[in-house]
C-alpha positions as CSV (number, residue, x, y, z in Angstrom):
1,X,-31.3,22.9,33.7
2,X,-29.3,23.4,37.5
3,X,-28.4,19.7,37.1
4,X,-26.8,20.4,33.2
5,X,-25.2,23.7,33.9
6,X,-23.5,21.0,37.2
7,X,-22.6,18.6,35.1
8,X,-21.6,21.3,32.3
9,X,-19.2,22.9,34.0
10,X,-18.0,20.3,36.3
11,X,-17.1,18.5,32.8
12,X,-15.1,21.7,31.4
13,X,-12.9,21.4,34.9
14,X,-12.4,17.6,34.1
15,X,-11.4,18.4,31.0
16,X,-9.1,21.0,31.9
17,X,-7.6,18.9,34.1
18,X,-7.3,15.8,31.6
19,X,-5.5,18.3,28.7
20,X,-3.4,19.9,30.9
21,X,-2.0,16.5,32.3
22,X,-2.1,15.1,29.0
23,X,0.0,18.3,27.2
24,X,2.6,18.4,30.3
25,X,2.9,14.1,29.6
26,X,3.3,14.7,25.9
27,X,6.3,17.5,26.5
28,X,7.3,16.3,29.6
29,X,9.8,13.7,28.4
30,X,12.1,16.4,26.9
31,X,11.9,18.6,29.9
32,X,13.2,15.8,31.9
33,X,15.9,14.8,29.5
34,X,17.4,18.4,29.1
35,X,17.3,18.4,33.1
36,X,19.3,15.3,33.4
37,X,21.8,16.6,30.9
38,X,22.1,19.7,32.5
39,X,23.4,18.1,35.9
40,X,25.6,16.0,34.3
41,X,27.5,19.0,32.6
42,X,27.6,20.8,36.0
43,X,29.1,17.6,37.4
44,X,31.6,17.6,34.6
45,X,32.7,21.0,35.3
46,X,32.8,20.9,39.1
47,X,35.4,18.2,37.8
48,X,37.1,20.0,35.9
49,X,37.3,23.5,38.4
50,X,38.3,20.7,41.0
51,X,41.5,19.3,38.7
52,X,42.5,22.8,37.6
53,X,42.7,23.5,41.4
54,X,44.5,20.4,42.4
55,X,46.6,20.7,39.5
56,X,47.5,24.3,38.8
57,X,46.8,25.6,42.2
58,X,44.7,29.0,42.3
59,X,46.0,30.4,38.9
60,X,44.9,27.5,37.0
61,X,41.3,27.2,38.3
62,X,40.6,31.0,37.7
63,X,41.3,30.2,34.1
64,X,39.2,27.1,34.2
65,X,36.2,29.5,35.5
66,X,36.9,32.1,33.6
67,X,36.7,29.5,30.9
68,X,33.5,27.9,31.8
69,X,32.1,31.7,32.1
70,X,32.8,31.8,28.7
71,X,30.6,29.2,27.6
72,X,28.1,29.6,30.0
73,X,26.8,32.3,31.5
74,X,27.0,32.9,35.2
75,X,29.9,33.6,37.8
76,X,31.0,30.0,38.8
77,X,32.9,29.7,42.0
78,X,34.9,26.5,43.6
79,X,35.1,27.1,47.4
80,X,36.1,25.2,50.2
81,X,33.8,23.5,52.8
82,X,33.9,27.0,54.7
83,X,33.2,29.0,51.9
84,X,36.4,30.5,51.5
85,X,36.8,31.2,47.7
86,X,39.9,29.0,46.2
87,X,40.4,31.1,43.0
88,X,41.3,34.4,45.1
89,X,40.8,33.9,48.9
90,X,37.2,35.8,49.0
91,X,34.6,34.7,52.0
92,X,31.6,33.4,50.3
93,X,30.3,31.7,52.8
94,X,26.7,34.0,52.3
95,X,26.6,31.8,49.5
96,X,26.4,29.0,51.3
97,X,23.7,30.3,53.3
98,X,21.1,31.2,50.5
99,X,18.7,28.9,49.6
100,X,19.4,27.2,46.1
101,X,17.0,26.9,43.3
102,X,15.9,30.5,40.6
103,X,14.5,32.8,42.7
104,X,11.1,35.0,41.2
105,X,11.5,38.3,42.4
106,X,8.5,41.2,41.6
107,X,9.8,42.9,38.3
108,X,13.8,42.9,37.2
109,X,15.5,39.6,35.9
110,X,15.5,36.5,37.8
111,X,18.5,35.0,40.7
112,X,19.9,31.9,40.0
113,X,21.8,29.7,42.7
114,X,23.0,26.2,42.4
115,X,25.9,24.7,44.1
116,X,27.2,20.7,44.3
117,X,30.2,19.3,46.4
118,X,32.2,18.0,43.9
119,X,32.8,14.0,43.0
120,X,35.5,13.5,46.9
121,X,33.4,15.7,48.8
122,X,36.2,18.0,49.7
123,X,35.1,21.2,47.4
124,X,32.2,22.8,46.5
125,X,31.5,24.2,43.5
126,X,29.2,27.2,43.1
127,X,27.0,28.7,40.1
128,X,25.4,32.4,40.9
129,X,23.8,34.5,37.9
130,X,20.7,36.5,36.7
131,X,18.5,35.7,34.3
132,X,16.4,37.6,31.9
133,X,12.6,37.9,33.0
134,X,11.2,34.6,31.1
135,X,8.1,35.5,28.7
136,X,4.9,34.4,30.1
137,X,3.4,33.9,26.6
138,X,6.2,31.3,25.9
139,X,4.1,28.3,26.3
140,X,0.6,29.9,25.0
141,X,0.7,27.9,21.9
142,X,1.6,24.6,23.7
143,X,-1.5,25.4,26.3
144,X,-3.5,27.5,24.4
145,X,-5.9,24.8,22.7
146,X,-7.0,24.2,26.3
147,X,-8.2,27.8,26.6
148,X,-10.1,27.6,22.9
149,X,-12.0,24.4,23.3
150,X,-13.2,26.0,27.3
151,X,-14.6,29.3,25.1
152,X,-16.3,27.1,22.5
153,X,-17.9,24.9,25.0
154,X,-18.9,27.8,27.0
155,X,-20.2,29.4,23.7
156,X,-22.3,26.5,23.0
157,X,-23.6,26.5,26.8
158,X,-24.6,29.4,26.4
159,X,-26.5,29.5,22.9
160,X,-28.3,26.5,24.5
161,X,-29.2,28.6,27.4
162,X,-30.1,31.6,25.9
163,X,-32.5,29.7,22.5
164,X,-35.6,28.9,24.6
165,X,-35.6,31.9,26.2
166,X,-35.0,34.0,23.3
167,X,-37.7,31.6,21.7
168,X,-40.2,32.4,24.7
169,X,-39.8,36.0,24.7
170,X,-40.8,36.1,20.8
171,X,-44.3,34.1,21.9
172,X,-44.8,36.5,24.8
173,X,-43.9,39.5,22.7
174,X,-46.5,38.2,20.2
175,X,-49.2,37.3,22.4
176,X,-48.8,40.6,24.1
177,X,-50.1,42.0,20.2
178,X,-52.5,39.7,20.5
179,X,-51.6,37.1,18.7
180,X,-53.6,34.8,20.7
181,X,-52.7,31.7,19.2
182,X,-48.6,32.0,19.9
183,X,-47.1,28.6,21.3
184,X,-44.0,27.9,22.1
185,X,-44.5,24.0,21.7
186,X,-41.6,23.1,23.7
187,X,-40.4,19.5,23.8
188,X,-37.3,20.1,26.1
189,X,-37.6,18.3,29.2
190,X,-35.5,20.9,31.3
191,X,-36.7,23.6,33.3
192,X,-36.5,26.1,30.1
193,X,-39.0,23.3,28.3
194,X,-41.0,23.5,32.0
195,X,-41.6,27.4,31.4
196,X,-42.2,27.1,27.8
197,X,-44.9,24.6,29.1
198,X,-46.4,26.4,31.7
199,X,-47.2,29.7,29.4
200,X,-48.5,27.5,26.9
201,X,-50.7,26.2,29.1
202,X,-51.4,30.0,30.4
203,X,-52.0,31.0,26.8
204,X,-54.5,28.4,26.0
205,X,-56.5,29.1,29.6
206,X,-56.3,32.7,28.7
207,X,-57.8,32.2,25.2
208,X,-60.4,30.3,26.1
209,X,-61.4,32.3,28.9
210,X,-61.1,35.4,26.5
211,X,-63.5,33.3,23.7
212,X,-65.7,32.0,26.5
213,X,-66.3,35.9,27.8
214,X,-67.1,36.7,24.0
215,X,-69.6,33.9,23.3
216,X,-71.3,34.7,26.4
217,X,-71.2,38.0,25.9
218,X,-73.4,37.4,22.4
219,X,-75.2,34.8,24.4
220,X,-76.4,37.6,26.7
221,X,-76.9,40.3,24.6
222,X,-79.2,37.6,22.3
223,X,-80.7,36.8,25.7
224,X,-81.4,40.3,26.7
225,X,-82.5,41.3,22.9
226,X,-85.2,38.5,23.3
227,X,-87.7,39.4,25.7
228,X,-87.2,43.2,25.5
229,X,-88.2,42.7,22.0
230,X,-91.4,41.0,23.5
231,X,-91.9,43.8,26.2
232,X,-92.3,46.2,23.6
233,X,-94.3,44.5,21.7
234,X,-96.7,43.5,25.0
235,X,-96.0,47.8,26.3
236,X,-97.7,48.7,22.5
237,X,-100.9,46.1,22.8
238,X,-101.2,47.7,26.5
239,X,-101.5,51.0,24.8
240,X,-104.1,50.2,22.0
241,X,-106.3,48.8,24.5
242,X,-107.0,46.2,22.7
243,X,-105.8,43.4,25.2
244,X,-104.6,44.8,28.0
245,X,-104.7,42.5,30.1
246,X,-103.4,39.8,28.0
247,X,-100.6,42.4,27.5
248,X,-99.9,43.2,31.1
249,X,-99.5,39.1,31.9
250,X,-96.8,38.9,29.2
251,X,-94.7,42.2,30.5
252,X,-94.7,40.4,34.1
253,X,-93.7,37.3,32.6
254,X,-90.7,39.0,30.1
255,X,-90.1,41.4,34.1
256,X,-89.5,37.7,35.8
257,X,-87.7,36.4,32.8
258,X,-85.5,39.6,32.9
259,X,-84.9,39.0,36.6
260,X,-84.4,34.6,36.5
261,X,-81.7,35.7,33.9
262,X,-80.4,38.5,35.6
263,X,-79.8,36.3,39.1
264,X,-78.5,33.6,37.5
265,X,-75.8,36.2,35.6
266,X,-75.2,37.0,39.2
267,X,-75.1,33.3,40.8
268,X,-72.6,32.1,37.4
269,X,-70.4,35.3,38.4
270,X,-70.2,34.5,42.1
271,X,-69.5,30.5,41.0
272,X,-66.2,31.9,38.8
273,X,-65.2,33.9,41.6
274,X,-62.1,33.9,43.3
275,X,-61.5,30.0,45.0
276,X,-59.4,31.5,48.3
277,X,-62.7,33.9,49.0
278,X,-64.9,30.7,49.5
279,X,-66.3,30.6,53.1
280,X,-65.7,26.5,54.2
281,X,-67.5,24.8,56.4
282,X,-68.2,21.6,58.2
283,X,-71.3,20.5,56.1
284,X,-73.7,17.2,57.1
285,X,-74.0,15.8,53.9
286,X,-77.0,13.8,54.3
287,X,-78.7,16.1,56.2
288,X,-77.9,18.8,53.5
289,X,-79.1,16.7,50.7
290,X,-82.4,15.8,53.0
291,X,-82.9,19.5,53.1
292,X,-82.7,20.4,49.8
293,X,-85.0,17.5,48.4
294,X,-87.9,18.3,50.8
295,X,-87.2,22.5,48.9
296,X,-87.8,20.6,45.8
297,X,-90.7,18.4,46.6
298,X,-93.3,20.5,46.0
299,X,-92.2,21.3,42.4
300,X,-91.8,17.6,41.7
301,X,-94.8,16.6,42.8
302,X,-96.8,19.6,40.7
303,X,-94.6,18.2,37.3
304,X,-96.1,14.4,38.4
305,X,-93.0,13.0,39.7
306,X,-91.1,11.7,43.2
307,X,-87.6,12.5,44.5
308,X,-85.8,9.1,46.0
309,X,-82.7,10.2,48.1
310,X,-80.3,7.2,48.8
311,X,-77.5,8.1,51.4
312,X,-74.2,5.4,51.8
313,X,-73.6,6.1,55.7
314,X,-73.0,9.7,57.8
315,X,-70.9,11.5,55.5
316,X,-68.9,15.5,56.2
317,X,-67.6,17.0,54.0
318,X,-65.7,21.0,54.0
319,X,-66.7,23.2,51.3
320,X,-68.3,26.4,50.7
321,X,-72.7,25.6,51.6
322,X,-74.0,28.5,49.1
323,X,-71.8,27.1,46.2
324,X,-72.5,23.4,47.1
325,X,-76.3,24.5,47.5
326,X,-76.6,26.4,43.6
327,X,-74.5,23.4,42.2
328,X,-77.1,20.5,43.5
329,X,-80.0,22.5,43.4
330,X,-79.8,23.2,39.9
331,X,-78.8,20.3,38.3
332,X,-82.0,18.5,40.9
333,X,-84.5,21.3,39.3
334,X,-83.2,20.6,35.8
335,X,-83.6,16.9,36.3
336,X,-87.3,17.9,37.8
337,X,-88.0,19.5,34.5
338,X,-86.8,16.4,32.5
339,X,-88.2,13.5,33.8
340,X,-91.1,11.7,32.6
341,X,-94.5,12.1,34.8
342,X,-95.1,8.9,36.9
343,X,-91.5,8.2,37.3
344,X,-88.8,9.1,40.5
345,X,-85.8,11.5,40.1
346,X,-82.9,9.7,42.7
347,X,-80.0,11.6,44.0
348,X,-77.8,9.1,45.3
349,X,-74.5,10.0,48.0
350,X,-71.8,8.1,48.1
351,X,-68.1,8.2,49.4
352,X,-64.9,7.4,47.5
353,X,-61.3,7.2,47.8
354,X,-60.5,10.8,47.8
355,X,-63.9,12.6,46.8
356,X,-68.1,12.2,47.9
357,X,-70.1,11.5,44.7
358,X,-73.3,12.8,44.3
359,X,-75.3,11.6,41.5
360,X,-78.8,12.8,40.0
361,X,-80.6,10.4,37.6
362,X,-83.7,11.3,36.2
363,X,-86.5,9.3,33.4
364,X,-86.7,11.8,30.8
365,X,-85.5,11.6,27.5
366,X,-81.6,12.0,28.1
367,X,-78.6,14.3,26.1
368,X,-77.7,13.3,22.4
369,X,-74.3,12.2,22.9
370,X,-72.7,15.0,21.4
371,X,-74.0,17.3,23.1
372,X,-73.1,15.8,26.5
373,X,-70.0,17.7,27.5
374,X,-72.0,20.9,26.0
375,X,-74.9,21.0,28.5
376,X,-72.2,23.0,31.4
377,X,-71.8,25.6,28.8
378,X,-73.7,28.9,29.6
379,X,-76.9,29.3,27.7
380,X,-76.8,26.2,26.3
381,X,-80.2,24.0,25.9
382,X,-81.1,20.8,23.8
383,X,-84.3,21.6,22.7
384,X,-84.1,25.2,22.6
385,X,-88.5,25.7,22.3
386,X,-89.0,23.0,25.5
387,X,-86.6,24.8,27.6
388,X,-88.2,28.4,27.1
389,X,-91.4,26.7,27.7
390,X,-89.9,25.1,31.4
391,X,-88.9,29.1,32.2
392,X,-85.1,28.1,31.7
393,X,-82.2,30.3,30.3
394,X,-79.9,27.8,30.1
395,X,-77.6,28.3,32.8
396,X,-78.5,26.3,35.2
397,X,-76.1,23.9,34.9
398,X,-73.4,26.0,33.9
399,X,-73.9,27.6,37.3
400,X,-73.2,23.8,38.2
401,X,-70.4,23.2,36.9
402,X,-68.5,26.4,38.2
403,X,-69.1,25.5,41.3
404,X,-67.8,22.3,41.1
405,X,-64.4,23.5,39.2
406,X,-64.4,26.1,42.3
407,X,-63.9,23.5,44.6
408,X,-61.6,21.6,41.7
409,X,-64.4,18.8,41.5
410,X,-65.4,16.9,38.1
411,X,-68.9,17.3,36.8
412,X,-70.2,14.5,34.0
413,X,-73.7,13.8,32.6
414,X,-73.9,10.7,31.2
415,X,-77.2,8.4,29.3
416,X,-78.5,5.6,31.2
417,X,-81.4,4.9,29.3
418,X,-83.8,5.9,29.9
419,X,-83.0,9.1,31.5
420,X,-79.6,11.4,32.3
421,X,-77.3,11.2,35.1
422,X,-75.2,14.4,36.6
423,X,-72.5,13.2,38.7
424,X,-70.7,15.4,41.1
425,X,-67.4,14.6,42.0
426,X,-66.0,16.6,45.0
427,X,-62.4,16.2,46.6
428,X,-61.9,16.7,50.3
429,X,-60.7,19.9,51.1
430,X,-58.3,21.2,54.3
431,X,-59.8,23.5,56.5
């Protein structure tokens, strides 16, 4: 856009410059012919007021003057190289003091001075006047087509500069009512189409995050409605006496449902928070990924499985621990509860380009393929009756992947058959 309205402008003052040169070339020729004729009449009557003279002495060149007067307007005057007046004996010499040329005074009518020696040298002869204020609208219609084409390409400048942003207003006005779904769709490759861009890229993050906060919003309330419903149920057996027992297991079970559901709300909220609050630090890699499989031993070993950790070479990395610590814990604990009995989970660390790779690979059954990118969506579960029996809510992963957007990582799960494999790709970050 700065480099158009440049060019723009700097291409209205080229033209300007072209048409003016061009309309002062096309008239110009005439100008310079009715100059050319002009001197040669004064030369031919500095002739003649120089014959009269010679001729008829003073009498007869006041009669020549007075005759040239006549005919053209202005008080001609022959003097001698002094500037003693010939015709009748005045000093003139003032005259020959002023400069020559039309003079443009502020307001009144215009002095005109032009004096030649005549053809021998011996004489000069003298034209003084005042001309009539010239009009300065005179030459409008020879110079005015200039001024017309500058307004119409300003014009269309600025139509061109004012049409995306008139069109972006419109699609903020209407997403503003809450038409969610307003675009601008701009294919202009400017700084207009670079805005246009930007809030359509503003508008789709802010109505997905808007849809997301409703769906998990059902996904809660469904989540919630679920085990209340089953505390009631477990609070009126309790009362009947029937079982009670029976029904005070169940109400601690639906109590630390209520609360795994409840912290993990709390974990996904502090994963989404804001990315400048995270607290960075130095972290060991290794020894952080040594640390958190021995945590998870125990539960792999009561589901009949092993955890393998393969580490390529000392490795730090700058990131926020807690995040970095929900992210891998969970998706370890999900591949825990996933894997086959009899067979190893492996978390694997490795060290690219611009980003450490962490991968989890477990022996279970693995994802559909359809439902691979959907497993990092809150409350989300495969097999909905296998992952209430495992005591998940199905946001353990989700909690994953926020994390790793946090710290604007890439998160993937992909089938290796047999088995899944998470993949954690986190870029280096300044301290």
């Amino acid at each position: 856009m700065f480099r158009r309205i440049v060019f723009w402008f700097g291409g209205m003052l080229l033209f300007s410059f072209v048409a003016y040169y061009a309309t002062a070339r096309w008239f110009g020729p005439g100008a310079s012919i009715r100059d050319d004729m002009f001197r040669r009449l004064f030369r031919f009557e500095a002739s003649e007021a120089e014959y009269a003279y010679e001729s008829g002495g003073a009498a007869a060149l006041g009669q020549c003057l007075a005759r040239i007067g006549s005919e053209f307007p202005a008080r001609h005057h022959l003097l001698s190289l002094q500037g003693r007046d010939l015709a009748d004996g005045t000093d003139r010499a003032d005259l020959l003091k002023e400069n020559e040329g039309l003079r443009l005074p502020w307001g009144g009518p215009h002095r005109l001075l032009i004096r030649r020696a005549t053809p021998d040298g011996r004489y000069i002869f003298l034209a003084e006047g005042e001309l009539p204020p010239g009009n300065p609208w005179q030459n409008l219609g020879v110079y005015g087509w200039i001024v017309l084409v500058i307004i119409l390409l300003c014009y269309v400048l600025a139509w061109r500069l004012a049409r995306p942003i008139r069109a972006l207003r419109e699609n903020v006005v209407r997403f503003g009512e809450g038409d969610l779904t307003s675009r601008t769709n701009s294919q202009r490759r400017d700084e207009a189409g670079e805005l246009a861009r930007a809030f359509d890229q503003m508008a789709d993050r802010i109505g997905t995050l808007l849809t997301a906060e409703r769906r998990l919003l059902q996904d809660i309330s469904h989540e919630l409605r679920s085990p209340l419903t089953r505390l009631r149920f477990a609070v009126e057996l309790g009362r009947s006496g029937n079982d009670s027992g029976a029904a005070f297991d169940r109400i601690t079970k639906e109590v630390d449902r209520l609360a795994t559901l409840i912290d993990e709300l709390l974990q996904i909220t502090r994963a989404e928070g804001d990315p400048e609050s995270r607290n960075l630090d130095s972290i060991d890699l290794p020894e952080f990924l040594s640390s958190l499989v021995e945590s998870c031993r125990i539960e792999a070993e009561a589901r009949g499985c092993k955890l393998a950790l393969k580490v390529d070479g000392p490795m730090q990395w700058s990131g926020d621990r807690e995040l970095l610590h929900r992210a891998v814990e969970n998706v370890l604990r999900n591949a825990i509860r996933h894997t086959d009995a009899d067979t190893a989970v492996q978390v694997e660390l490795s060290r690219e380009t611009d980003c450490v790779v962490i991968r989890v690979c477990d022996h279970g059954a693995g994802v559909p393929e359809p439902d691979l990118a959907r497993i990092f969506q809150p409350f989300y579960r495969v097999n909905e009756d296998r992952s209430r029996k495992d005591g998940g809510v199905g946001l353990g992963l989700a909690i994953a992947s926020r994390a790793v957007q946090v710290h604007h990582g890439r998160i993937e799960a992909q089938n290796m058959h047999p088995g899944l494999m998470v993949e954690l790709k986190l870029p280096f970050v300044e301290e």
